[in-house]
C-alpha positions as CSV (number, residue, x, y, z in Angstrom):
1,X,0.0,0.0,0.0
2,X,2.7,2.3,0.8
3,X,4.5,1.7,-2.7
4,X,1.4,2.4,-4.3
5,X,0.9,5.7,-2.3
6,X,4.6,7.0,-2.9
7,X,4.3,5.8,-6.5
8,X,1.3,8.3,-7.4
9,X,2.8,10.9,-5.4
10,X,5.9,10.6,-8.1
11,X,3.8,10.8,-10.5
12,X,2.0,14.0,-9.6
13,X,5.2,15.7,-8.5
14,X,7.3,14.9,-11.1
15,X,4.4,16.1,-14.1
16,X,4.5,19.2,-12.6
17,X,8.5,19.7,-12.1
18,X,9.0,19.2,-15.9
19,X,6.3,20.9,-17.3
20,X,8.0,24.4,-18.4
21,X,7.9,25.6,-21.8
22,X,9.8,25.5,-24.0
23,X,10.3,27.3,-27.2
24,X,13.0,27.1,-30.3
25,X,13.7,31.3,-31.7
26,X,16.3,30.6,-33.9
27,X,18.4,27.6,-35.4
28,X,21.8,27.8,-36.9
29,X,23.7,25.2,-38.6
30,X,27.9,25.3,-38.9
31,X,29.4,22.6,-41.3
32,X,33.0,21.7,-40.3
33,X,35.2,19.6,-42.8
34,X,32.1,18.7,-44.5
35,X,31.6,15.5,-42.1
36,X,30.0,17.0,-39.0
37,X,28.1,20.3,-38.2
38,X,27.4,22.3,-35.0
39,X,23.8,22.9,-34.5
40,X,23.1,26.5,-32.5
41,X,19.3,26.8,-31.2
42,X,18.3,30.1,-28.8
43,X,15.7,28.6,-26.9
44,X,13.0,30.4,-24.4
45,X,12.4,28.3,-21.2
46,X,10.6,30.0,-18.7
47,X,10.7,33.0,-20.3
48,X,14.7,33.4,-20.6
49,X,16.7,32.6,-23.3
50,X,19.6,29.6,-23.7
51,X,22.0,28.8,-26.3
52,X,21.9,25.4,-26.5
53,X,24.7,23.9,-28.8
54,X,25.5,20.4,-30.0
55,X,27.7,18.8,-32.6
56,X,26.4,16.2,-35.2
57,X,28.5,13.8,-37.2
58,X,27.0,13.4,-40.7
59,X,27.5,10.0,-41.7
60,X,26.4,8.2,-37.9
61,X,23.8,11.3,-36.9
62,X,25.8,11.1,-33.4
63,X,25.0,13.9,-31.2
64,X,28.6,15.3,-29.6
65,X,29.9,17.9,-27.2
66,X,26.5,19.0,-26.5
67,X,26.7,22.6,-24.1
68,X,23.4,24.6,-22.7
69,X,24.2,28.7,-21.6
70,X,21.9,30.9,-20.2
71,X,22.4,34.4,-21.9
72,X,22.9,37.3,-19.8
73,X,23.0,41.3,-20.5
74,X,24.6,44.0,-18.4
75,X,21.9,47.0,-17.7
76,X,22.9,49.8,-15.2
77,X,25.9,47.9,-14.5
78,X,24.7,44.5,-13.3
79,X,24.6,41.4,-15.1
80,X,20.7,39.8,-15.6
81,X,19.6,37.0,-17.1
82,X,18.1,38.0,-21.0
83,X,14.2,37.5,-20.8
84,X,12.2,36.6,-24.1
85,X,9.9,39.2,-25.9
């Protein structure tokens, strides 16, 4: 009984941890050497904006090096995270 309890309290929990949004602004695509490309996405996730980078190999579609920044700007001398429009 007491799995059962802790199972649906997961459940509910963990729907509500991951439910942000999220939301793709822009997409670049770098080839390098012709076998492999970096992709580049600015992404909005509750309401700031990422860079979220990855490298692809062309030939085995293998995701590499993948990297995820929040963007930040400097107003009146402080440095803030960059909010979407």
């Amino acid at each position: 009984m007491k799995t059962k309890l802790l199972a649906i309290s997961l459940l509910l929990f963990t729907s509500q941890v991951f439910s942000e949004e999220v939301k793709i602004i822009k997409e670049y695509k770098k080839w390098d050497h012709g076998t492999s490309a970096t992709n580049y996405k600015v992404m909005c996730i509750d309401n700031y904006k990422y860079l979220y980078s990855y490298g692809v190999h062309d030939y085995r579609d293998i995701e590499i090096d993948e990297s995820t920044i929040q963007m930040f700007e400097e107003r009146d001398g402080k440095s803030l995270p960059v909010r979407c429009n």
